[in-house]
C-alpha positions as CSV (number, residue, x, y, z in Angstrom):
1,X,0.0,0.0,0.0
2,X,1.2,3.6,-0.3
3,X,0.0,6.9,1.1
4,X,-2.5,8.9,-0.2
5,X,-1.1,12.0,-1.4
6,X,2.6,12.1,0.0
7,X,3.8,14.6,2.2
8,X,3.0,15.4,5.9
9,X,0.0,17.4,6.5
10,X,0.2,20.6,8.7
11,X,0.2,19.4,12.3
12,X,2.5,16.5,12.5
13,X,0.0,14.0,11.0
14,X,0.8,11.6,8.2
15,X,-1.9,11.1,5.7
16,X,-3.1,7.9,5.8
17,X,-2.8,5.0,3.4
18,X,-4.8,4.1,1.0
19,X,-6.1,0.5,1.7
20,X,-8.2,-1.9,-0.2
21,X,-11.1,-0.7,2.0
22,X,-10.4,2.5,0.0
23,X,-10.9,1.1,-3.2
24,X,-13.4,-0.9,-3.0
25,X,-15.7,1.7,-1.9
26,X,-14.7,3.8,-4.2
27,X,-15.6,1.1,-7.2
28,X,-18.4,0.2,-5.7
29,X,-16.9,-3.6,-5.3
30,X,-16.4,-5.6,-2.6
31,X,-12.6,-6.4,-0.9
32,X,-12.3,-9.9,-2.2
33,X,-12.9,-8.6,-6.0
34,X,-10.4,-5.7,-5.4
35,X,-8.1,-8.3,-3.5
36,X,-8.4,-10.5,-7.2
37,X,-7.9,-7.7,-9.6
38,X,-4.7,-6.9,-7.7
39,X,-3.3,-10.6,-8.0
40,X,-4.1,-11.2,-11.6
41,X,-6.7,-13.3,-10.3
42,X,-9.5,-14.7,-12.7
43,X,-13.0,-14.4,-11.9
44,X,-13.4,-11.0,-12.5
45,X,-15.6,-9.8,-15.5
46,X,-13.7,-7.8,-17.5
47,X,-16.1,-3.9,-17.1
48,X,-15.5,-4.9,-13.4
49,X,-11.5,-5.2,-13.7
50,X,-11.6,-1.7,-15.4
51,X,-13.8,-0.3,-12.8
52,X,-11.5,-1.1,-9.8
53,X,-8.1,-0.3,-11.9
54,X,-9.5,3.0,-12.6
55,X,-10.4,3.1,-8.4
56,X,-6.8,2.1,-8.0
57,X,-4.8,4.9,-10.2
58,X,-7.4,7.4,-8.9
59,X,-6.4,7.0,-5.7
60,X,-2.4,5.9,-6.0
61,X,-3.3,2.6,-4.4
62,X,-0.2,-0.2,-5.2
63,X,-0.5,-3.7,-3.5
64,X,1.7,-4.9,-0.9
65,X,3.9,-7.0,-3.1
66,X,5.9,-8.0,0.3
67,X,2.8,-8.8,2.5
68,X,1.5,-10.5,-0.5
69,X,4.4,-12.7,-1.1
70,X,4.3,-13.7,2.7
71,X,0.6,-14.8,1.9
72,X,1.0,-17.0,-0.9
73,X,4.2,-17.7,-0.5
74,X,5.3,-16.2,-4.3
75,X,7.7,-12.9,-4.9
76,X,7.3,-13.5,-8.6
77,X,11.5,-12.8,-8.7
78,X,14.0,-14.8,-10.5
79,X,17.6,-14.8,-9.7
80,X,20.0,-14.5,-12.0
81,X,23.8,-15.2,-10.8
82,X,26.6,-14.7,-13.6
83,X,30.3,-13.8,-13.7
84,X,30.3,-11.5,-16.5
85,X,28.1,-8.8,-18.1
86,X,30.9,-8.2,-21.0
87,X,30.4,-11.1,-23.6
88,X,28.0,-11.2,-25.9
89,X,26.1,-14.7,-25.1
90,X,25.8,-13.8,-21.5
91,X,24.4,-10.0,-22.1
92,X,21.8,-11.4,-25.0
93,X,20.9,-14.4,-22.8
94,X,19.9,-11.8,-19.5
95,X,18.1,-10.1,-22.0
96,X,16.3,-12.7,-23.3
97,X,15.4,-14.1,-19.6
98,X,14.1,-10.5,-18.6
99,X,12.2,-10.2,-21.4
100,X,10.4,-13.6,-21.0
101,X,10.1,-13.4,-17.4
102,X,8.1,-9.9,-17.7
103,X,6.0,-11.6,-19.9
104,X,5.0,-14.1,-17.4
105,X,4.8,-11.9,-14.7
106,X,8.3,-12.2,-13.1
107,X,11.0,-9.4,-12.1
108,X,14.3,-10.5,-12.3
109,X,17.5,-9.7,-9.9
110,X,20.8,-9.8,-11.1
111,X,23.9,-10.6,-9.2
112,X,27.5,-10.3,-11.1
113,X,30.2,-12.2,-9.3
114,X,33.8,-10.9,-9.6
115,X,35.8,-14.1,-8.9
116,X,34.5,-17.5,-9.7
117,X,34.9,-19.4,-6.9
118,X,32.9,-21.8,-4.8
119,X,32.5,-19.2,-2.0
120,X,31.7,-16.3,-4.4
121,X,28.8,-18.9,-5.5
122,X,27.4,-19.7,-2.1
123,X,27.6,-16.1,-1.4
124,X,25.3,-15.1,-4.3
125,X,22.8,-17.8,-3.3
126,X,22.7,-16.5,0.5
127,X,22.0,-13.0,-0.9
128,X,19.4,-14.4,-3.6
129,X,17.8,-15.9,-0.7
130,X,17.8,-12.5,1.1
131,X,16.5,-10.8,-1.6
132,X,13.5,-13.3,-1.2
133,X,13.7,-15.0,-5.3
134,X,11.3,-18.1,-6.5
135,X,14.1,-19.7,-8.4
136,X,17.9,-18.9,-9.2
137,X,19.2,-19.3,-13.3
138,X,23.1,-19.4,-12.7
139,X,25.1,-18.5,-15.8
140,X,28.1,-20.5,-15.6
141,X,30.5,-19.9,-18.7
142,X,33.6,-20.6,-16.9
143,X,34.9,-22.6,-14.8
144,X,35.6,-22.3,-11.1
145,X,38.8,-21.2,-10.1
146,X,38.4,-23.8,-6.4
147,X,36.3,-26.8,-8.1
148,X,36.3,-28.6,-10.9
149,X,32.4,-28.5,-11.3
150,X,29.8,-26.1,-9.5
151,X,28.1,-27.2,-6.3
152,X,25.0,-25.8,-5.9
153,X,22.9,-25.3,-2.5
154,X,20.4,-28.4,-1.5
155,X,16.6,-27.9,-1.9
156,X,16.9,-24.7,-4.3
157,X,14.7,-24.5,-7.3
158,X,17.7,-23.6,-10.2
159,X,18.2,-23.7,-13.7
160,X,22.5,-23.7,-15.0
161,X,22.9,-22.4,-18.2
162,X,26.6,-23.3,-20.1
163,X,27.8,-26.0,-18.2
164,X,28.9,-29.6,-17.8
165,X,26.7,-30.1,-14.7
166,X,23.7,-32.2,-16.4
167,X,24.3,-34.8,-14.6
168,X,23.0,-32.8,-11.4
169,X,21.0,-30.1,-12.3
170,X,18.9,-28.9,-14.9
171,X,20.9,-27.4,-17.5
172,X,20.3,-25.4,-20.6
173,X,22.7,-24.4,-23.1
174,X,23.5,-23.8,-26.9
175,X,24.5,-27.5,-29.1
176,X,28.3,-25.9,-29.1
177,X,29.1,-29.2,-30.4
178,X,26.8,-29.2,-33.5
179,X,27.9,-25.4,-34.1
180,X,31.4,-26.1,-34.6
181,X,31.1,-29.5,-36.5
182,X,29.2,-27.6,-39.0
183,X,31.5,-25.0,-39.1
184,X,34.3,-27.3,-39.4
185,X,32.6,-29.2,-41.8
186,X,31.5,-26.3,-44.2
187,X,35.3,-25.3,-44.7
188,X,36.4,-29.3,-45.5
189,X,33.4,-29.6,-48.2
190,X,34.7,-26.6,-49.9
191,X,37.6,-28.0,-50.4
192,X,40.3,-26.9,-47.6
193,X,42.7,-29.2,-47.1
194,X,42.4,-28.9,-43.0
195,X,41.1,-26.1,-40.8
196,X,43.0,-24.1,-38.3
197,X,40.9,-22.6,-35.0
198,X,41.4,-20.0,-33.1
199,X,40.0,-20.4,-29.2
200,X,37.9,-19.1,-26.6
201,X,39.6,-19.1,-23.1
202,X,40.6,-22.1,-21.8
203,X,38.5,-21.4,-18.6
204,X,35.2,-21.4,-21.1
205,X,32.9,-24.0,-20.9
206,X,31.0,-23.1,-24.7
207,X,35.1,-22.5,-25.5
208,X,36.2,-25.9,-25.1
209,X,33.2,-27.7,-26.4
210,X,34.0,-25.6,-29.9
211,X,37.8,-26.9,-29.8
212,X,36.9,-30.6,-29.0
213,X,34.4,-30.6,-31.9
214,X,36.8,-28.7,-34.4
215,X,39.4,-31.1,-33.5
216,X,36.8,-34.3,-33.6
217,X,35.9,-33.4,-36.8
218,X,39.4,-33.0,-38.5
219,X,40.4,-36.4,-36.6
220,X,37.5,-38.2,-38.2
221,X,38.0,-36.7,-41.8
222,X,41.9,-37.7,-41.6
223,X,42.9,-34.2,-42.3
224,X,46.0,-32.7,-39.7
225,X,44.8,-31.2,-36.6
226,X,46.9,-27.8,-36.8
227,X,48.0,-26.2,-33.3
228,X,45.7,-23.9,-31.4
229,X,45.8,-20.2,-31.1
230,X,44.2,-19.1,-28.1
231,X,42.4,-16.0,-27.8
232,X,39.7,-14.9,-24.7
233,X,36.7,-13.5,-26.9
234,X,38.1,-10.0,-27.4
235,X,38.7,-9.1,-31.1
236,X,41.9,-7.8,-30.1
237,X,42.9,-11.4,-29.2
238,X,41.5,-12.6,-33.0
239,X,43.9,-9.8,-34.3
240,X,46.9,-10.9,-32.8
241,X,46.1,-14.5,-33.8
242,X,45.5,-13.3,-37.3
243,X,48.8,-11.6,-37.4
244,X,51.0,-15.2,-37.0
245,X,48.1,-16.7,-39.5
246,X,49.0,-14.6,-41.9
247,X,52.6,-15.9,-41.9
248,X,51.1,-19.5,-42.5
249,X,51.3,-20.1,-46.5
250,X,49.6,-23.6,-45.8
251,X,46.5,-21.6,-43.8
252,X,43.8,-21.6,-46.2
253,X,40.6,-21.6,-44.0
254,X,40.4,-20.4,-39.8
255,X,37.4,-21.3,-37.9
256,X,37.1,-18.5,-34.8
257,X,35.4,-19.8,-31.4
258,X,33.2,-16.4,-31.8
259,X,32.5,-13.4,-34.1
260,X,34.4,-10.7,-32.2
261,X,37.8,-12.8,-32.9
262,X,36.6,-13.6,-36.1
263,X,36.8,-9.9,-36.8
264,X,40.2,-9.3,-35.3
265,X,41.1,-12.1,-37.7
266,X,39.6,-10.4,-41.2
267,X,42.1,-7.1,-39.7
268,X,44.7,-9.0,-39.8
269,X,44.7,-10.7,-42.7
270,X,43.8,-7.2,-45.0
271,X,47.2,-5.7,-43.5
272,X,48.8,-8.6,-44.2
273,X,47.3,-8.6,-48.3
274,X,45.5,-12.2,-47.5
275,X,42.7,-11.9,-49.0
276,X,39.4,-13.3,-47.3
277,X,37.8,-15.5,-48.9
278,X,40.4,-15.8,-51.6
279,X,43.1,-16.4,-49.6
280,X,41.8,-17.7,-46.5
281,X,38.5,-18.6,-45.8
282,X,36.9,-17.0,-42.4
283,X,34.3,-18.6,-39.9
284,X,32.9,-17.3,-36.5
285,X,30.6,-18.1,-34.1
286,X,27.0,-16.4,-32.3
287,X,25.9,-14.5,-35.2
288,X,26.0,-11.0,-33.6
289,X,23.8,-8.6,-35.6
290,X,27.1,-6.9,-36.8
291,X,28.5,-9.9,-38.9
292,X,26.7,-9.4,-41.3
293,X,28.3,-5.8,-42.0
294,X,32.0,-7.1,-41.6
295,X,33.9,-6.8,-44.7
296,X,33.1,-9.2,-46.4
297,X,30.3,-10.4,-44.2
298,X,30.9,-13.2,-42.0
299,X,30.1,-16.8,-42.5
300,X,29.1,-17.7,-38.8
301,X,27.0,-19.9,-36.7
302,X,24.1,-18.6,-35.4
303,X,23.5,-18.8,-31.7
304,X,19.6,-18.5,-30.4
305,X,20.1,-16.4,-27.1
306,X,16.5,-15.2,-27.1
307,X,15.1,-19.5,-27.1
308,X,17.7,-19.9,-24.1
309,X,16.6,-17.1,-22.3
310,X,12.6,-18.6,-22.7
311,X,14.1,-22.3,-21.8
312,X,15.4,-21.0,-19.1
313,X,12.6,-19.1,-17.7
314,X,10.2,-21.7,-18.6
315,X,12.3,-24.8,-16.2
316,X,12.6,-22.0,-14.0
317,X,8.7,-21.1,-13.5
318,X,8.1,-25.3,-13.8
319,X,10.4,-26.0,-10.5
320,X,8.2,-23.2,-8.9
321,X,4.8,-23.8,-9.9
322,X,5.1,-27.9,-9.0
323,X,7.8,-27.2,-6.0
324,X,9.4,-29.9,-7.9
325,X,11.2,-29.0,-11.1
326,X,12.3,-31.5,-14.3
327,X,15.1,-32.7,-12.4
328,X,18.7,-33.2,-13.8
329,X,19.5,-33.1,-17.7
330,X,20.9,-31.0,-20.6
331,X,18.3,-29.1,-22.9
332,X,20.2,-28.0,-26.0
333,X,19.2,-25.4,-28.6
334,X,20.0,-26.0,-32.1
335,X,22.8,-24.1,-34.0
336,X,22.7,-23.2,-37.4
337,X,25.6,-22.5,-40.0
338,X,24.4,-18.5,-41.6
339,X,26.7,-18.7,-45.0
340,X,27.9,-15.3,-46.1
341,X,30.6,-14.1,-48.1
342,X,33.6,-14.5,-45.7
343,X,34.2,-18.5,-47.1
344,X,35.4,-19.9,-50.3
345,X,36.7,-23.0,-52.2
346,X,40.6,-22.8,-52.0
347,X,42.6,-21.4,-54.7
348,X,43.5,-24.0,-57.6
């Protein structure tokens, strides 16, 4: 509830709040209908829903969201732990889970961690639960510095996103695998005799799951696995790689862990005079809505950030509403290969 009007009156006296009393006599309702209109409740015909919303903004009435959620037990709030805001599948994916938790109702809270450790992660779930959330979506991408695999509190409704954990939680994530065997496998049916890649870090969950592909699918083919060159997502990191490419005459096609490297890689090679795709053929990874103004444009696989987000959400909001949940497993959104102008047969 809030106060009607705002300020102290002369005297010393505080206005006094305006209560559900208030508005239902002034829509001519009873309590129990106001009670339902302010919980979203059904049962209420629709001129009658207008009548006591209008009651409501008329008299700058809000419902108790606290003493509601002590009621029914709800605070229509998911949690959202992550260790960074800075890469691109972690910013699109809180995106997408705010924008499909509004839709159902649902505020999120957001809380960064700066070191990935064990502690750091128990910490965050103390303050989620002080905060007061339904359910806790923890975005892992890396991982911890103390553990080899998270270890999440007991009896907590949560939903992992880019992880190993599967076997323990519920987890949903991107097919990485998929992404980069049909990258891989794109360059190899034009022609190129192997492929080299250029990493994510070697702390990245959705990182290593690109190089073990890359290098499955070369294995399997019979084609020379060339070295590594590990970058950490930053284009600057692509650049530098693409700089000792360049001085590679057997490099004909580089497959980049993600777009931003991807781009550093394209920099490189135009200083060097390697053409791309003439000289060497280019392939990233997430489709970011720039790729397809890189020069050229940038073969890349195409990452669904916004169908993770919903996933998410939706395992969240099933663990709440059954006080149960879908119980360990991996749920993995397709990849698909977006062919631009960036990849080419081999010369001769």
């Amino acid at each position: 509830m809030v106060e009607r009007g705002g300020s102290d009156v002369p005297g010393g006296r505080r206005k006094q709040r305006v209560s559900m009393a208030d508005v239902a006599q002034l829509a001519g309702v009873s309590s129990q209908t106001v009670s339902r209109v302010a919980n979203g409740q059904p049962g209420v015909i629709d001129s009658t829903r207008e009548q006591v919303l209008a009651a409501m903004r008329e008299l700058g009435y809000r419902p108790n969201s606290a003493a509601r959620a002590l009621r029914y037990g709800q605070f229509n709030t998911i949690g959202v732990i992550l260790f960074s805001l800075s890469s691109t599948g972690n910013s699109r994916t809180v995106e997408a889970i705010a924008t499909h938790a509004a839709a159902e109702g649902y505020a999120i809270t957001l809380i960064p961690i700066d070191v990935p450790t064990q502690d750091n992660v128990l910490g965050a779930f103390t303050r989620m639960g002080e905060l007061a959330v339904d359910a806790v979506i923890v975005i892992m991408e890396i991982r911890l510095l103390d553990a080899g695999t998270v270890q999440l509190p007991p009896g907590v409704h949560a939903v992992v996103v880019d992880s190993d954990a599967g076997d323990r939680y519920t987890v949903v994530d991107t097919d990485q695998a998929d992404g980069a065997r049909q990258a891989v496998e794109h360059l190899l049916d034009l022609g190129h005799r192997t492929v080299w890649h250029v990493t994510g870090p070697q702390t990245s969950f959705s990182g290593q799951r690109r190089t073990q592909a890359w290098r499955e699918v070369l294995a399997e083919a019979g084609r020379p696995v060339p070295p590594p060159l590990h970058g950490d997502w930053s284009a600057e990191s692509g650049y530098t790689a693409g700089l000792a490419l360049a001085e590679q005459p057997d490099c004909t096609a580089v497959f980049a862990a993600n777009d931003q490297m991807a781009l550093g890689l394209l920099r490189a090679f135009h200083e060097r005079g390697r053409a791309v795709p003439d000289d060497i053929s280019v392939v990233g990874f997430d489709d970011i809505p720039e790729a397809a103004f890189f020069v050229p444009p940038l073969t890349t696989v195409h990452q669904d950030f916004a169908e993770v987000g919903h996933r998410c959400v939706q395992k969240a909001l099933q663990q709440i509403r059954t006080r149960d949940g879908s119980g360990p497993g991996t749920d993995l959104v397709p990849t698909r290969l977006v062919l631009r102008q960036s990849t080419a047969p081999p010369r001769g």
